[in-house]
N, C-alpha and C positions, 0 to 999 in steps of 0.2 A: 504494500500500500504506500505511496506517495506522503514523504513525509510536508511536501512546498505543497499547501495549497494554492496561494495568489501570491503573486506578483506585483508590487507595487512601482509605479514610475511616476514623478512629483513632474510635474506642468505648472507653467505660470500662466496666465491670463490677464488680459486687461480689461477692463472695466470704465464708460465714459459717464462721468456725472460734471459737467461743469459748473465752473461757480459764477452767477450773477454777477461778483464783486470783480472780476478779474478785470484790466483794461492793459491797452499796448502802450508800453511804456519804452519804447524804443524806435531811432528813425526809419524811415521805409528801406526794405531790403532790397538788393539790383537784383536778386537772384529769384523777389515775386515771394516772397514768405513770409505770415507774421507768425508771432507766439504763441505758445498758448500757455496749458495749466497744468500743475500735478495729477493726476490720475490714482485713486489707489488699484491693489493688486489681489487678485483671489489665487488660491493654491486649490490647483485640480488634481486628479489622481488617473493611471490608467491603470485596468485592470489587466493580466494574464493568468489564463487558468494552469491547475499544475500538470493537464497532459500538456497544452503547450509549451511551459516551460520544461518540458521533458528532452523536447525534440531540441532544446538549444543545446550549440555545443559549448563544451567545457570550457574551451578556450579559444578562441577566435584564432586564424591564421597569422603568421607574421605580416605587418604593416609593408614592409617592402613585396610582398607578394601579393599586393592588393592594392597596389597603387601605382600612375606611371613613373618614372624613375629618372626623365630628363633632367631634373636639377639636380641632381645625386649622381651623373652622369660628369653634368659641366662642374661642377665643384671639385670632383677627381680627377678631371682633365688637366683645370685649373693647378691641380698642386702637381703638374705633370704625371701622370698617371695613367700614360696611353692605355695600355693594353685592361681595358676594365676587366675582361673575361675572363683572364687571368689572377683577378684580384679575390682573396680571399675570406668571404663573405660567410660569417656565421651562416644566415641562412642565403645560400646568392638569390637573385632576381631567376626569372625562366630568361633564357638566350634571346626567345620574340623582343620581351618588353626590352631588354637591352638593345636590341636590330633596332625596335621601334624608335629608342629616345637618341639614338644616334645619327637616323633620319632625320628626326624632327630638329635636330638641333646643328646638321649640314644645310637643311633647309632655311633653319634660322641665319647662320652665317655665323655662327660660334666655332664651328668645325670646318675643316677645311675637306673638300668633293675630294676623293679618290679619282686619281686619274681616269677618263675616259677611255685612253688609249692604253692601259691596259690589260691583259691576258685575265680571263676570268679567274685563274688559280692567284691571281695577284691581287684581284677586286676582294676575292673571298679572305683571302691575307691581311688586306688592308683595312676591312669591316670591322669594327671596334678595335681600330686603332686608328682612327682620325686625328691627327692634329689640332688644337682648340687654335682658334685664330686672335688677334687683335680685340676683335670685338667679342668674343666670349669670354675671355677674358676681362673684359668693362662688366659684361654682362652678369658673371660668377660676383661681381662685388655685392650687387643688390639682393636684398633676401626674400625677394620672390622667383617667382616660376619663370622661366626661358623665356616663354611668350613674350610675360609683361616686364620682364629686365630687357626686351626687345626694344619694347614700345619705350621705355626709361633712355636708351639707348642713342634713339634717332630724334629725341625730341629737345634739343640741346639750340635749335634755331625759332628761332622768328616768336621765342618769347611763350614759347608753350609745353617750358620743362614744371611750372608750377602744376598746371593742369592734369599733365601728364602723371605726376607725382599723386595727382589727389585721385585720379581714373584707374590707376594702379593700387594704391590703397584700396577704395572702393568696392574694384571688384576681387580684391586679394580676399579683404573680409567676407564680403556676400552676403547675401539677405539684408540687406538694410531696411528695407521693408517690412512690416508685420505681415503675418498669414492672415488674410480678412477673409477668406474662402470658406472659414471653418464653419461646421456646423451650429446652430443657436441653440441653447437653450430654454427660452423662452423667445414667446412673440416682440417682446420688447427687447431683447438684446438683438433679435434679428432685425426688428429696425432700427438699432443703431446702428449695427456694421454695416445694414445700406448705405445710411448717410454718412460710416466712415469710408466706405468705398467710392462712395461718393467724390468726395471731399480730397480723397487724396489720388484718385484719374483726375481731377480738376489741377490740384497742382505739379501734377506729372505732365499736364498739358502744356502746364506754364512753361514749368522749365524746361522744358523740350524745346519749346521757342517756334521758328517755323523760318521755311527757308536751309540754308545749309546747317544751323543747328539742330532743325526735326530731323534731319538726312544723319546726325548721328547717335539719332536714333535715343536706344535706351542709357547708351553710353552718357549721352548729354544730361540725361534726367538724372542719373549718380551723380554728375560733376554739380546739376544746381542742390542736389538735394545736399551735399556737403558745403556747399558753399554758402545755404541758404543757411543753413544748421549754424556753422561756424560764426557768421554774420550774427546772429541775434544772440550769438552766448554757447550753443551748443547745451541746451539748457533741455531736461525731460519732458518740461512743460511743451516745447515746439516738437520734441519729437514725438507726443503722443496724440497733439493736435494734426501733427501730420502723415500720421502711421508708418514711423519710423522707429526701429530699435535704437533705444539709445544707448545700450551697451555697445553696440556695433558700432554706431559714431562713435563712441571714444576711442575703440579697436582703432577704427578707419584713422583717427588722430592720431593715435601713440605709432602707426604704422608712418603715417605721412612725417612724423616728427626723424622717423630711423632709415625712412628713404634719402629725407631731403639732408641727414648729416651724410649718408651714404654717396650721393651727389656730390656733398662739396667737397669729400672725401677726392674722387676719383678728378672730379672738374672745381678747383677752387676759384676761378675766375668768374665762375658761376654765380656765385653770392648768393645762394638761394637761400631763400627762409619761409617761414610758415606766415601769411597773411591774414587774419581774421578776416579782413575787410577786404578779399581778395574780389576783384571784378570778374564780372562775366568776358570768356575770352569773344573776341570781334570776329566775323563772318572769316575773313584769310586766317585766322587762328584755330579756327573752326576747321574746314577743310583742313588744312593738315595735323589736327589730332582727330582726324576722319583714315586719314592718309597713315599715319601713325599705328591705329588700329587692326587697318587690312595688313599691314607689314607683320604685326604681330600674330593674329589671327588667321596668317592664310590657309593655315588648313582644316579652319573653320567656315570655310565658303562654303555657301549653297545658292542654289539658282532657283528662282521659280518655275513650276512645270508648264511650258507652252503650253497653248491649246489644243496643238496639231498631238501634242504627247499626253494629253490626258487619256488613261486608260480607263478610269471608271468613274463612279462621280467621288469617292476617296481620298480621289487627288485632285480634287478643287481646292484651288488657291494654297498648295502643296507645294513644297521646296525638294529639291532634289541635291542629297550631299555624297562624296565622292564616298563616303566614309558609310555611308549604311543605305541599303536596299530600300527601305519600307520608307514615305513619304516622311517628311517632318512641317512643321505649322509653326509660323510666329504665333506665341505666347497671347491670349487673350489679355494679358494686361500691359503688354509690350504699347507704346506711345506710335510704335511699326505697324499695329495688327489691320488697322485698315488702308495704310499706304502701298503696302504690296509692291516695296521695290524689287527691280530685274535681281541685281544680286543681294546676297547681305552676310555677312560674318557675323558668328551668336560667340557666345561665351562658353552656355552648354546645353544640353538636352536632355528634356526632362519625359518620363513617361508616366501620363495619366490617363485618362481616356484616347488620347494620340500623341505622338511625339514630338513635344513642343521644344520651340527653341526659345532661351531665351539668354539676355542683354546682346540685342540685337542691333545693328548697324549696317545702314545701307551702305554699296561699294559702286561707284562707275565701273563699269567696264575697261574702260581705255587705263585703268590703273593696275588691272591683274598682271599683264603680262612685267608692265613695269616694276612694279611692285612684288610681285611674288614670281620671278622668272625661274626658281628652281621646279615649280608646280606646272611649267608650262613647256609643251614640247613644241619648237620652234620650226616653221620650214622655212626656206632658203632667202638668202638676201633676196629682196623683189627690183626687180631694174628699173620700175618706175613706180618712187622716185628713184634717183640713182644715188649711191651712198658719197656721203661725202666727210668732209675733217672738221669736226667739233672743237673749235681752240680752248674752248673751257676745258676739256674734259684733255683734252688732247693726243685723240684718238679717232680711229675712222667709224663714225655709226652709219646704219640702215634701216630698212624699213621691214618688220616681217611679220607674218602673220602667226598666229599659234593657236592650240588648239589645251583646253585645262586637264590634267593628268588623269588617267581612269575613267572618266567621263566623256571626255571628249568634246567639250562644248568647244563651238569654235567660237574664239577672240579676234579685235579687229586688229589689223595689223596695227604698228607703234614704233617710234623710232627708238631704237637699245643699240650696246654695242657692238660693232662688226665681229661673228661668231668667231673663234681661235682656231687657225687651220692655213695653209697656204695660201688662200685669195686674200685672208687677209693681211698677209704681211705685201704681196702684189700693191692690194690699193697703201696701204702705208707707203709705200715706196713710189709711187706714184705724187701720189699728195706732197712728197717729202721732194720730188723732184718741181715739182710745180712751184714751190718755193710758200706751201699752205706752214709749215711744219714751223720752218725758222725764214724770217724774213729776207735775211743773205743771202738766201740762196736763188730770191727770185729775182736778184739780177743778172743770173747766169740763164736765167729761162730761156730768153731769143741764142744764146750763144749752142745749145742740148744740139748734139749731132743727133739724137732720134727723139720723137713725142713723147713727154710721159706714159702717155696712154699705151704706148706701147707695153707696158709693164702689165697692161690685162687684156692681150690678145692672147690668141690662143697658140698663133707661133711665135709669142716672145722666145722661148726657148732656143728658136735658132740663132740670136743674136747673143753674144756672150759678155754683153755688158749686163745686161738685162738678166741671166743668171748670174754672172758674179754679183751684184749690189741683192742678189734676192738671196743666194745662198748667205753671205756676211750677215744679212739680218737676221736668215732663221738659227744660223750659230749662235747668236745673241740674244736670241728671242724677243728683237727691238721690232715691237707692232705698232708701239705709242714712242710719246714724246719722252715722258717718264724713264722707260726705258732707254731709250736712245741716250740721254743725259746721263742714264747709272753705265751704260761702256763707254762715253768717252770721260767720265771719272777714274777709268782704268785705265782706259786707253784713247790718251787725247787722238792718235792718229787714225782712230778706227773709221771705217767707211773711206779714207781720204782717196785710196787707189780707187776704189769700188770707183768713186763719184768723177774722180777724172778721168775715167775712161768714156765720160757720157763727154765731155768737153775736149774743144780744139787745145792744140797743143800750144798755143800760147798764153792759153789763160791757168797752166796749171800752175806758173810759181805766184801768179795773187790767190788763187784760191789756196794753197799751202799756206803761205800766210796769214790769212784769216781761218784756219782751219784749228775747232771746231767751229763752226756760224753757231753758239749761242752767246751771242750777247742780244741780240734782239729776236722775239717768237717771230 
């Protein structure tokens, strides 16, 4: 006989009785929020009977095998630690979830891509033993997830690392909101939580805003609801007026306090600090912690299902992710639910009567390929437009079209940079004879015994100027400006024969002595 009868598990609830006496005792908020009042608290109970408590097990699984493992991944990369499979783990992770977070985190750009060009026994070799890069290593300082040490990462310009910092805390904590779904107890508590459901889609509207701030979606509704919070005090009173946890705002704060030391930690130029009275960010500030998001989220994209693709009526107004079969649905309390953008990046998904997604974020299109080009398989430079030399970046870009990984949606073409391979060191050398690369050089243009363009015909080959200047570059691996500058660092003379064999013989002792041509691009 069962010695457990029941089970006890303590709940809290809240309770709305406001007071008459109350009044706003502070100036109007940017972020659309006023105060409110204390609330008391009732202690609920749930029951378990003792066959069910029968069926639990003793002891739950280890926490590392029940969770994914990319930050536990980048933090042992960080303290160099290539080889994880190797490392000896009380209980190790399964091999997938390690495949998995070393994907996710080459996708991020914390780990460096395994060669392309290598032999499958070398791809298999190389597979958790990736290199952490540059930016995984920024990324490893912040104590949160890959993702959003991503989003912390790129958000360093145009005045939107504050933001960035408080969207990150935010969604680190989660649930900031109360459950108001719950069952009533009485006729009268069910009419209050209408009027608290009410009351708090109305200021989820607000601060959603409209225009490129509704476009970011639910993301934007956390940033006003911490800002609104912080603005009046962060005080229980406004978070119960607006059905918000206010344990969870002070998480959200104590987090934004050990980010933002985190930040000045890695960027001290940065000056960052905590704002009480921080503004709402402006429409261009907007769009790129929109931009921000998808960087971070890319492999939380989903598309909504055409019409031509609807299979039953199931998949009405249904998203399709690369990541699982069965339809998914913007969240019925998402500020997204009746906008029904093409694309959108969620947070997570949730199952209850359908597979909802939710802190959701609509994405342009024309930013995927840009933005997340490890997710995107690319076809060939398009020859109109024709590619051409980017002095900013200082490199040859083009135009291509792509297609989204597993899925297949097609993407519109976008300009990115010229793919890594022998046409593109052609057009660099071309550009580079043109005199696009270093200004110098284009006053030897009229003097070229053969046309740049030569350099991307198909019988360049027979000419042996035009393989010599293309073999010298791919020795060097000089595609860009960049590179070009890091060998004649080694080797001021490098190129110098290559480039005189394109010129008459009397101009080769000025160009020796101007050689290398960087003093002016």
């Amino acid at each position: 006989e069962p010695t457990v009868v029941a089970v006890c598990q303590g709940l809290h609830a809240r309770r709305c009785s406001p007071s008459p006496t109350w009044r706003l005792k502070h100036p109007p908020c940017p972020w659309g929020a006023p105060a409110a009042e204390p609330q008391p608290r009732e202690r609920n109970t749930r029951l378990y009977s003792s066959a069910v408590f029968g069926d639990f097990e003793r002891f739950p699984p280890p926490e590392i095998t029940r969770r994914p493992v990319e930050d536990l991944i980048l933090q042992m990369k960080a303290l160099n630690i290539e080889k994880v499979i190797n490392f000896p783990f009380p209980t190790p992770p399964s091999v997938e979830a390690l495949i998995a977070a070393e994907e996710l985190l080459v996708a991020l750009g914390a780990l460096e891509a395994p060669q392309k060009t290598e032999s499958v026994k070398q791809l298999q070799r190389s597979r958790l033993s990736c290199p952490i890069t540059a930016l995984g290593r920024t990324m490893a300082t912040f104590p949160v997830a890959p993702r959003y040490a991503k989003m912390l990462a790129l958000s360093q310009q145009h005045g939107c690392l504050p933001y960035a910092v408080t969207i990150v805390a935010a969604v680190t904590v989660r649930e900031l909101f109360e459950e108001l779904d719950r069952p009533a107890a009485s006729d009268e508590e069910l009419a209050k939580l209408k009027d608290k459901r009410a009351r708090v889609a109305q200021m989820k509207r607000i601060w959603a805003g409209q225009g490129a701030s509704l476009k970011l979606g639910d993301i934007m509704v956390l940033l006003g609801a911490v800002g609104a919070c912080e603005y009046s005090g962060c005080s229980p009173q406004f978070c119960e007026a607006n059905g918000l946890r206010y344990k969870a705002l002070l998480e959200t704060r104590r987090l934004r306090g050990q980010l933002t030391a985190a930040v000045n930690t890695v960027c001290p130029e940065a000056g960052l600090f905590m704002d009480p009275k921080m503004q709402p960010p402006s429409e261009s500030q907007v769009t790129y912690l929109r931009q921000i998001v998808v960087a971070g989220l890319g492999d939380h994209l989903a598309r909504r299902v055409q019409s031509e693709d609807l299979l039953d009526d199931k998949w009405k107004n249904a998203y399709k992710t690369p990541l699982l079969d069965d339809p998914v649905f913007i969240h019925p309390s998402s500020v997204l639910f009746k906008e029904l953008p093409e694309f959108v990046v969620y947070q997570e998904i949730v199952e209850t009567t359908k597979m909802y997604m939710k802190g959701v974020s609509a994405v342009e299109v024309q930013w995927i390929p840009v933005l997340l080009p490890s997710y995107c398989q690319f076809d060939k430079p398009l020859e109109e437009p024709p590619p051409a030399y980017c002095p900013e970046k200082g490199r040859v870009i083009c135009h291509r079209a792509s297609m989204f990984y597993r899925v297949g949606w097609p993407l519109p073409a976008v300009q990115v940079d010229f793919p890594e391979g022998i046409d593109c060191y052609k057009h660099f050398a071309w550009v580079l004879l043109e005199g696009q690369v270093f200004h110098k050089l284009a006053s030897y243009r009229g003097c070229l015994l053969s046309s740049p363009s030569t350099m991307l015909k198909t019988w360049a080959r027979l000419q042996p100027r035009t393989e010599s200047l293309l073999r010298a570059l791919v020795a060097e691996r000089a595609n860009c400006r960049e590179a070009l500058l890091a060998a004649w660092k080694k080797n001021p003379k490098y190129l110098l024969a290559e480039y005189r064999q394109w010129l008459p013989q009397a101009t080769h002792a000025d160009v020796e002595k101007a050689w290398p041509p960087t003093s002016d691009r």
